[in-house]
N, C-alpha and C positions, 0 to 999 in steps of 0.2 A: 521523415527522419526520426529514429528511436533516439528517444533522451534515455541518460542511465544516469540513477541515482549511485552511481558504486565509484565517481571516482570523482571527489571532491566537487559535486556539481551543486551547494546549496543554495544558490539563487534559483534553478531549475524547478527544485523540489521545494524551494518555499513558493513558489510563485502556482503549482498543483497542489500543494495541502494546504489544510486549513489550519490555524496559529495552533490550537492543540497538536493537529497531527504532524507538522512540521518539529514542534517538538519531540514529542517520539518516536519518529522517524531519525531523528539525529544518533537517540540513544541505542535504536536498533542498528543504525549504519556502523555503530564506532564497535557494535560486536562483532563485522565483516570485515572490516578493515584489509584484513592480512587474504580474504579468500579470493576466488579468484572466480567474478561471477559469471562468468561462460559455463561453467561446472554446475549454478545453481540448477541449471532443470527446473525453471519457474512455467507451470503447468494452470492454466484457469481449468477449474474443476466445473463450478457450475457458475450463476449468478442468478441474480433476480432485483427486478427494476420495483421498486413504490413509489411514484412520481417523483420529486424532487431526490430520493435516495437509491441505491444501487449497492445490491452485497455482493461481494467476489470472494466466492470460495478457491482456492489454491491449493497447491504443494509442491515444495522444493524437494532437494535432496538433503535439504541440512536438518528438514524436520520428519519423522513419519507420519505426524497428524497433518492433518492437513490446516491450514491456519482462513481464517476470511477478515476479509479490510472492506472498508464503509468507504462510497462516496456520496459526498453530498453535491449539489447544485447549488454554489457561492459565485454570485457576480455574474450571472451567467456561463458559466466555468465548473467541469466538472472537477472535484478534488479529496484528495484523501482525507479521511475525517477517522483518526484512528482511535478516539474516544469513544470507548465504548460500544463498538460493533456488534457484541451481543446482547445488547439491551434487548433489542428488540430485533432480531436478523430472523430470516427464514431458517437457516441453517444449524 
């Protein structure tokens, strides 16, 4: 079953990110609020695994660049790590 972070689901989405990106993810959900995300056209572009981490290149329709989000391996659990993706990303 698909989980969606788009309609007031934050025990879901804190319980997949890690406490930074559970934070920023909150801040980016309250700018969707009103859209309506069937519409986003959420597209994985590429990725690339480095053991413990995982970059996910994407693109919606709500942006033309294309954007990438970090997972890490916390607790045996893959999860969003939205600090800082491009430190060090392939991408």
């Amino acid at each position: 079953m698909a989980t969606s972070f788009y309609h007031d689901d934050a025990p879901t989405m804190k319980k997949h990110t890690t406490a930074a990106g559970y934070s920023n993810l909150l801040n980016i959900q309250a700018l969707f609020l009103e859209s309506d995300s069937s519409k986003m056209n959420f597209k994985i572009i590429d990725e690339a695994v480095d053991g413990d981490v995982t970059w996910i290149k994407y693109s919606t329709d709500y942006d033309p660049t294309p954007g990438v989000f970090k997972l890490i391996q916390e607790d045996n659990q893959w999860k969003v790590d939205m600090e800082g993706p491009h430190k060090r990303g392939p991408f």
